[in-house]
C-alpha positions as CSV (number, residue, x, y, z in Angstrom):
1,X,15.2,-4.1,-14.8
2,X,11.9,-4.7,-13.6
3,X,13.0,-7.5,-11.6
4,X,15.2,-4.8,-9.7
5,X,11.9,-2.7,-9.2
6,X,10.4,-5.9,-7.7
7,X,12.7,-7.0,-5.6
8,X,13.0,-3.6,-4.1
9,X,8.5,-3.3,-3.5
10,X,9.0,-6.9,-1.7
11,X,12.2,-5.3,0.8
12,X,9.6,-2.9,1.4
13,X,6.6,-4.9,2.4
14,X,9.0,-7.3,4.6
15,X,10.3,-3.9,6.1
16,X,6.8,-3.4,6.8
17,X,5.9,-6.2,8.1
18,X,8.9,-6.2,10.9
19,X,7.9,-2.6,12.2
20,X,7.0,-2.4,15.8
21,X,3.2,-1.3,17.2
22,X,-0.2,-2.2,17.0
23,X,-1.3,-4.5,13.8
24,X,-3.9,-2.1,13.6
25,X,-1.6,0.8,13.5
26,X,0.6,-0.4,10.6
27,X,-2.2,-1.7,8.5
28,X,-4.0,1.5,9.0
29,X,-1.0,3.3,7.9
30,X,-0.1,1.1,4.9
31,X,-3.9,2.1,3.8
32,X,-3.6,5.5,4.0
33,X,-0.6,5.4,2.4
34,X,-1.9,3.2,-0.4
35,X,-5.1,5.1,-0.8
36,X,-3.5,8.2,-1.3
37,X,-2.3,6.9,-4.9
38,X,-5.5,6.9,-6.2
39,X,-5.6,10.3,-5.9
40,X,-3.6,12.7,-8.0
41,X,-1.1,14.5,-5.4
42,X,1.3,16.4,-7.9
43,X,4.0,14.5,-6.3
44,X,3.4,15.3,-2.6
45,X,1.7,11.9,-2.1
46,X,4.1,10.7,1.0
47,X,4.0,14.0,2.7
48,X,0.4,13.4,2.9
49,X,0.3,10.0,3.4
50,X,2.5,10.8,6.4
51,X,0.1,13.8,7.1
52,X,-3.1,11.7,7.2
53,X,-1.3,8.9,8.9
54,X,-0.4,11.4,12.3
55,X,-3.7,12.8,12.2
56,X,-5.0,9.0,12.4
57,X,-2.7,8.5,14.6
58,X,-1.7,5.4,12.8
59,X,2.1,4.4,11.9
60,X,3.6,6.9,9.9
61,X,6.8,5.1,8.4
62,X,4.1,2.2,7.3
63,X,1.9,4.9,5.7
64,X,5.2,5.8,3.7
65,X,6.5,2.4,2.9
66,X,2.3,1.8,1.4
67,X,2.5,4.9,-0.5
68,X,6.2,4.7,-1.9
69,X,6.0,0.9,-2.3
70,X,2.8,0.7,-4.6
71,X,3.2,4.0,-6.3
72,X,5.0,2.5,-9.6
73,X,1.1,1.3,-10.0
74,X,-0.2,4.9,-10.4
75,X,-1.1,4.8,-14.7
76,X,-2.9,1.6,-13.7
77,X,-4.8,3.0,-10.8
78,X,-5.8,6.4,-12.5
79,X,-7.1,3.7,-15.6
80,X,-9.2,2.0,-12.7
81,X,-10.1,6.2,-11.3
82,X,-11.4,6.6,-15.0
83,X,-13.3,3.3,-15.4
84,X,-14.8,3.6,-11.8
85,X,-16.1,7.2,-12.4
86,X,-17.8,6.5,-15.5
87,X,-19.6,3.3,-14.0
88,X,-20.6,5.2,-11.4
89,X,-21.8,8.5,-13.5
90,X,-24.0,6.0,-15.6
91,X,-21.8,5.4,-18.5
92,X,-21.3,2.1,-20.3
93,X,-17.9,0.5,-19.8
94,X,-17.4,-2.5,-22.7
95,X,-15.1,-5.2,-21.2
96,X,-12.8,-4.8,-24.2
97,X,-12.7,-1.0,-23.5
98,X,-11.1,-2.2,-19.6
99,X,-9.1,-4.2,-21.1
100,X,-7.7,-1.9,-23.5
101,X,-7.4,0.7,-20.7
102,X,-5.6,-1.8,-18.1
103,X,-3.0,-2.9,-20.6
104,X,-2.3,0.3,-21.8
105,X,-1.6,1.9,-18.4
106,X,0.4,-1.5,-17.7
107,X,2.4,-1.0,-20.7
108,X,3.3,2.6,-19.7
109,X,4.4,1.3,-16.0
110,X,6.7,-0.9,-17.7
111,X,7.9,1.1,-20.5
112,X,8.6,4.3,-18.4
113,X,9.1,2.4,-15.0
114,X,12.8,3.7,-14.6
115,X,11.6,7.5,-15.2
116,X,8.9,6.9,-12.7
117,X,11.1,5.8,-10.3
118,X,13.8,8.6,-11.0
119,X,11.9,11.7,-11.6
120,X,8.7,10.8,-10.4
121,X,7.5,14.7,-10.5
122,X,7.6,14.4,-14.3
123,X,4.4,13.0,-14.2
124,X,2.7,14.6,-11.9
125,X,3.0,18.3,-13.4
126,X,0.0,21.2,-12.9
127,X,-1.1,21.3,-17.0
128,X,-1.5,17.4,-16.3
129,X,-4.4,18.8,-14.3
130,X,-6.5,19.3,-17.5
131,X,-6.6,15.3,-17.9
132,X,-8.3,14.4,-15.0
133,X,-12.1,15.2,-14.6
134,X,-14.9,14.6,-12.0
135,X,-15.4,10.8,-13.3
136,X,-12.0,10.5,-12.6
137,X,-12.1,12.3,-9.3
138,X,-15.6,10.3,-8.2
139,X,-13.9,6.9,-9.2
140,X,-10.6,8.1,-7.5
141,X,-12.1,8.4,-4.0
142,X,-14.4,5.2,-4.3
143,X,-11.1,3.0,-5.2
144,X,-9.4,4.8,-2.3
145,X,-11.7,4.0,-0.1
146,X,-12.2,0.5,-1.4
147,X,-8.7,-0.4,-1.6
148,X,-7.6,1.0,1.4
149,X,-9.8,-0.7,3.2
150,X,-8.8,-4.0,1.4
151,X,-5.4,-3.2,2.2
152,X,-6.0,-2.4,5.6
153,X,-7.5,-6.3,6.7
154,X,-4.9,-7.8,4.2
155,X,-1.9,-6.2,6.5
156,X,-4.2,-6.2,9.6
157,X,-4.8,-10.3,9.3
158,X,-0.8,-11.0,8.5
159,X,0.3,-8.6,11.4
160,X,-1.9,-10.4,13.9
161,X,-0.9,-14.0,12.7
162,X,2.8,-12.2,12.8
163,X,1.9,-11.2,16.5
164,X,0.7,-14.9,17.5
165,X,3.2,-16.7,16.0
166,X,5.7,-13.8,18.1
167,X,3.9,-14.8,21.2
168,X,3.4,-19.2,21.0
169,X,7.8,-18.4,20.2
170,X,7.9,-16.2,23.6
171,X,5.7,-19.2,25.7
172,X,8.0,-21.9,24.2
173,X,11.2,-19.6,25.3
174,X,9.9,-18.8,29.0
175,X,8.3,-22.7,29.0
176,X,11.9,-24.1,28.3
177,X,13.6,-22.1,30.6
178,X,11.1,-22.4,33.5
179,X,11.8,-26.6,32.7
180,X,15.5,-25.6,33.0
181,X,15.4,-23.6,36.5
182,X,13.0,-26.9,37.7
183,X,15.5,-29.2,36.6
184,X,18.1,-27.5,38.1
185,X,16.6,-27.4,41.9
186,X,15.6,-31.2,41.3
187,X,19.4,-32.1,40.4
188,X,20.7,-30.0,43.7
């Protein structure tokens, strides 16, 4: 079962790694996309991934495939909202209270991980609003920005490798067939 779920976030990350444009278009658009996970969106999450992604300017079908792709990670990236937040607002975090936190929200991912990806509004319902508070808010735009930006070289330096190996193929294709045409005048 989870090896279905798997297999289906690594078709998406191939499929974004074959789009067409700029490396820095798709990997701005998987990051926007990403980063709008940490967030809670109610469920509109890829319509404003997509949103943010045209106002960027930035690849909007790679925004989606960032935001659909990683959002079966959402309990564990709200857990890392919460932890963030109260770091940042000055309260103690004990390592064994992360590590209770991280496996928790893990352990929900997995448990519920066919709900999530069937009726994914379920958990993201208005009285769920009550849950989240301005630690979580605080720590859910500093790990946006932070991971986003992580994701953004991550895709950015595999897109540009992607493009250079694209272009030493083309030189080796236009090389062999300018050796061709050569050979050819030399044997008339």
């Amino acid at each position: 079962m989870l090896q279905k779920h798997f297999e289906k976030a690594r078709a998406k990350f191939k499929e974004i790694l074959s789009l067409n444009g700029s490396p820095h278009s798709i990997a701005l658009g998987v990051s926007t996309g990403f980063a709008w996970n940490f967030i809670p969106s109610l469920g509109i999450g890829p319509f404003l991934a997509a949103g943010t992604a045209k106002l960027l300017r930035c690849n909007v079908v790679a925004a989606l495939g960032g935001n659909l792709g990683t959002g079966i990670f959402i309990p564990v990236y709200y857990s890392m909202n919460m932890m963030m937040g109260r770091f940042i607002m000055g309260d103690r975090i004990e390592v064994t209270e992360i590590e209770e936190a991280l496996y928790e929200s893990l352990q929900e991912t997995i448990i519920a991980i066919e709900e999530i990806v069937e009726q994914p509004t379920r958990f993201f319902q208005l009285d769920r609003l009550q849950d989240f508070t301005t630690e979580f808010f605080i720590g859910g735009f500093i790990n946006a920005l932070i991971a986003g930006t992580i994701m953004y070289f991550i895709f950015w330096f595999m897109l540009t490798q992607r493009q250079k190996v694209r272009q030493r193929r083309e030189a080796k294709k236009y090389t062999k067939k300018k050796d061709a045409d050569v050979q050819k005048d030399t044997d008339v």
